[in-house]
N, C-alpha and C positions, 0 to 999 in steps of 0.2 A: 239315161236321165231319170232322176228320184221324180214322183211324183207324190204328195200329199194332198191330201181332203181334209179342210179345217173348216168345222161346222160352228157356229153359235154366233155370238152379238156382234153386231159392226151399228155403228151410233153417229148423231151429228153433235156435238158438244158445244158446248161455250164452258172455255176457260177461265176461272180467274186466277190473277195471281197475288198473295198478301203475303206480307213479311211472317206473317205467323196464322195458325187457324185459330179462330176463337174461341174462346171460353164458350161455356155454356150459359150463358147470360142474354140480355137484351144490351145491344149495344151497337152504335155505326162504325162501318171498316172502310177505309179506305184503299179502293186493289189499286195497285202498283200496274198493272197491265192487264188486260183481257183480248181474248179472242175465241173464234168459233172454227171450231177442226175438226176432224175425221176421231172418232174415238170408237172402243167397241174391242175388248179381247180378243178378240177373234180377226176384224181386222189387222189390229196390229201384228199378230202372228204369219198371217197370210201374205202382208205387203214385205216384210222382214224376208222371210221367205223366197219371195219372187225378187226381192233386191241381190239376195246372195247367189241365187241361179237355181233357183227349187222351182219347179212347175206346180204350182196349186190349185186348186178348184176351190173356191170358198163358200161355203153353202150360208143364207145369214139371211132374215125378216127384211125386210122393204117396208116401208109405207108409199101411197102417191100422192106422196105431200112434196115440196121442194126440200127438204132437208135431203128426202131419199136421190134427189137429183146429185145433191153435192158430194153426199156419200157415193154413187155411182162414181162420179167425176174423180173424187178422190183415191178409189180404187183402180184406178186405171193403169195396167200395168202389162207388157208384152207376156209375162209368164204368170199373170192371175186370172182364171176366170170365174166369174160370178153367179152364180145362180140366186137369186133371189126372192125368194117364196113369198106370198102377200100377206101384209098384216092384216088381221082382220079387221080392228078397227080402222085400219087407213094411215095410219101414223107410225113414225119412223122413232123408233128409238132415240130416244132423250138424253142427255144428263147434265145439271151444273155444278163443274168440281171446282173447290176452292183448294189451290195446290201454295203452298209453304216452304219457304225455302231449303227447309230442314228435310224435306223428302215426303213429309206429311201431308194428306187429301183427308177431304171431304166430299162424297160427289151424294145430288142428290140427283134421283131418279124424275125427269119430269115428265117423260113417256116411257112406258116397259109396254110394246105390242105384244100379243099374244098372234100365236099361228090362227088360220083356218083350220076346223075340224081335217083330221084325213082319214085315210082307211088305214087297213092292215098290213098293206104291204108300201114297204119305201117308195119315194118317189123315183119313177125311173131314171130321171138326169140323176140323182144323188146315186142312187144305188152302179148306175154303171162309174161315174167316179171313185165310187167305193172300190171296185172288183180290182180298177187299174192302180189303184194307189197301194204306196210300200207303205203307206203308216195312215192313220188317222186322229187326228190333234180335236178330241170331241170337249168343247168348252161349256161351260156353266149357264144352260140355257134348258127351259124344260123342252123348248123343241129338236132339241141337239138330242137327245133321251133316245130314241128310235134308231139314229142314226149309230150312239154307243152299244145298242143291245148287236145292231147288225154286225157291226166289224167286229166284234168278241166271236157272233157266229161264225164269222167268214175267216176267223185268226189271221185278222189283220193287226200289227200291234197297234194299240190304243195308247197314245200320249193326255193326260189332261193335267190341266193347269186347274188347280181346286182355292188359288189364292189364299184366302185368310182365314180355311179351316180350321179349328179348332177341335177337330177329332172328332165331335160329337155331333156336328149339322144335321140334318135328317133331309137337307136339300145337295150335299157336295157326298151323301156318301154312295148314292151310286155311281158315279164319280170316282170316287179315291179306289172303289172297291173293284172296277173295274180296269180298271191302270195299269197297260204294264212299264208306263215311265211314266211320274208324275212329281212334278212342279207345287210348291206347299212354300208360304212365307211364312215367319216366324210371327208375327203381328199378333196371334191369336193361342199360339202353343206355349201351354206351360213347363212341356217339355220336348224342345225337339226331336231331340237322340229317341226318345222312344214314339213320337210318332213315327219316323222313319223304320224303328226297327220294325215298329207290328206291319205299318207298309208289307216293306220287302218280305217278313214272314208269313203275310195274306200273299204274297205272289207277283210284288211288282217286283221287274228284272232291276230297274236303278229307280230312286225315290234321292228328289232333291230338295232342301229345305236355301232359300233366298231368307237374305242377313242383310241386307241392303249394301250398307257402304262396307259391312263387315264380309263380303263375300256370300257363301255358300257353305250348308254342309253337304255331302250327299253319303250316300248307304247303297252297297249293290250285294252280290252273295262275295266277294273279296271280302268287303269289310269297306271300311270306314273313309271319306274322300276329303279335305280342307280344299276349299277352291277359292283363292285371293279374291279381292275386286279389283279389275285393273284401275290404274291410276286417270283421273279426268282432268282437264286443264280447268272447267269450267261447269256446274251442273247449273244448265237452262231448266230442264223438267225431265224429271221424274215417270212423268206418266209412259204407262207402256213399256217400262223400262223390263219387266218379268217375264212378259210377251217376245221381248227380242232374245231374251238368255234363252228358253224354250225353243227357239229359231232357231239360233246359231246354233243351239245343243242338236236339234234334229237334223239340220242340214249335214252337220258333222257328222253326225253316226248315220245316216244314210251316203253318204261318202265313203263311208269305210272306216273312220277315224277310230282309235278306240276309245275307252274311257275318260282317260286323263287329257287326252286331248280335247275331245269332243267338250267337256266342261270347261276348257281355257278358252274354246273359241266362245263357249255360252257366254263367258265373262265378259269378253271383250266384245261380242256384238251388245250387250245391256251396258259395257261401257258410251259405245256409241251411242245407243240412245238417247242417254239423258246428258247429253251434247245437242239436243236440238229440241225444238216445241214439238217437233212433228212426233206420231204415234209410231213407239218402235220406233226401229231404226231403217225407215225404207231406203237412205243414202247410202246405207252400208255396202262394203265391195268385199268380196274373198278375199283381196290382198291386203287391206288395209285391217280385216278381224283379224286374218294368219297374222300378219305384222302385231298385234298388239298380245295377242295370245302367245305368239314367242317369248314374250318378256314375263309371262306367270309362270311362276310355280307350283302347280297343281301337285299332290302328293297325298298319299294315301298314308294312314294316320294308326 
């Protein structure tokens, strides 16, 4: 059985939803719907994970406020377990996104915790997760940072998700630089093909560039990957949807899957997602990703 260690944000959110995001203006909106859910990269990566049959350990800030109760609540899963470090100031990660129907967010940040000081060496729960885990999924958090330097030393492979880098961040690039599978959305590049190339020429084994409804590109030392977006009856939300593609991508190639495959199941798990309000896609089954993932045509290019 694969096991993973996916470190960084897990959040308590309130959603809204409007026909469009707003200009940048003064002006009153009216949301179509709202609610409060489990949000946080890292969550969603992890519940996605333990849905497909991945064993995880999620390492991710707490506050002990009630938010951290629901986020507790919400993580509750037979194949996820939580370790939760304390915020320092007391408070659990925040956000309010305003999500569009078009695929477009806005989320503002209303709590971002900071860890408690620590020493020099890991914390012992995290580190012995580390030793037993086939991969670690280190996400965009400066407390996640300790944990990225470890598994490079330990050559555990490193997966990160660096979202809507733009090449140049001086906050996602130890991160991207450390990688040796890494997740990048188009949102911010002016040109993908060449982020991807210096990627994989800095040393990541696959570098995949998310196109939303247009699919994927990705880049490995073969060459060049087009990967469809499977087809959705209905898109509820968006959110989390990159988190599940990351998922199904890992669970896949720790199965054994190769390439082409392992990016058809990516698709079709981030197809499920945004088939439900929920982060990621914790509903997801093996049979029903393999079922949709049959029907793409992944193809090297």
């Amino acid at each position: 059985m694969a096991h993973v260690l996916v470190v960084g944000p897990a959040s308590w959110n309130t959603l809204v939803h409007v026909d469009r995001l707003p200009e940048a203006r003064s002006q009153t909106l009216a949301a179509r719907s709202h609610h409060d859910g489990l949000g946080g990269t890292s969550a969603g990566k992890a519940l996605t994970l333990a849905a497909l049959g991945t064993d995880v350990v999620l390492r991710t800030l707490l506050g002990d406020d009630e938010p951290a109760d629901h986020v507790r609540a919400a993580l509750t899963h037979p194949r996820l377990r939580l370790i939760a470090a304390p915020a320092r100031d007391g408070r659990t990660e925040r956000h309010l996104n305003l999500m569009a129907d078009d695929g477009g967010r806005v989320s503002v940040y209303l709590e971002l915790p900071a860890a408690l000081p620590a020493g020099a060496t890991l914390d012992p729960e995290v580190g012995a997760a580390l030793e037993r885990a086939d991969a670690a999924v280190v996400d965009l958090a400066e407390h996640a940072l300790p944990v990225l330097a470890a598994a490079r030393a330990a050559g555990i492979p490193v997966w990160c998700d660096v979202h809507d880098d733009d090449g140049r961040s001086a906050f996602q690039r130890p991160f991207a630089d450390t990688a040796d599978v890494l997740l990048v959305s188009d949102a911010r590049l002016e040109d993908p093909a060449a982020y991807l190339e210096a990627r994989v020429a800095a040393g990541c084994t696959l570098a995949v560039c998310s196109r939303g409804g247009d699919g994927a590109l990705a880049l490995d030392a073969d060459g060049w990957i087009e990967v469809p977006a499977a087809a959705v009856t209905e898109v509820v939300d968006t959110n989390g949807a990159g988190d599940a593609f990351l998922a199904g991508l890992l669970h896949a190639r720790l199965a054994g899957a190769g390439t082409l495959d392992a990016l058809a199941l990516a698709s079709a798990v981030g197809a499920l997602a945004v088939g439900t309000r929920d982060l990621g896609a914790p509903h997801a089954t093996p049979a029903e990703a393999e079922r949709i993932a049959r029907t793409l045509a992944v193809r090297r290019v």
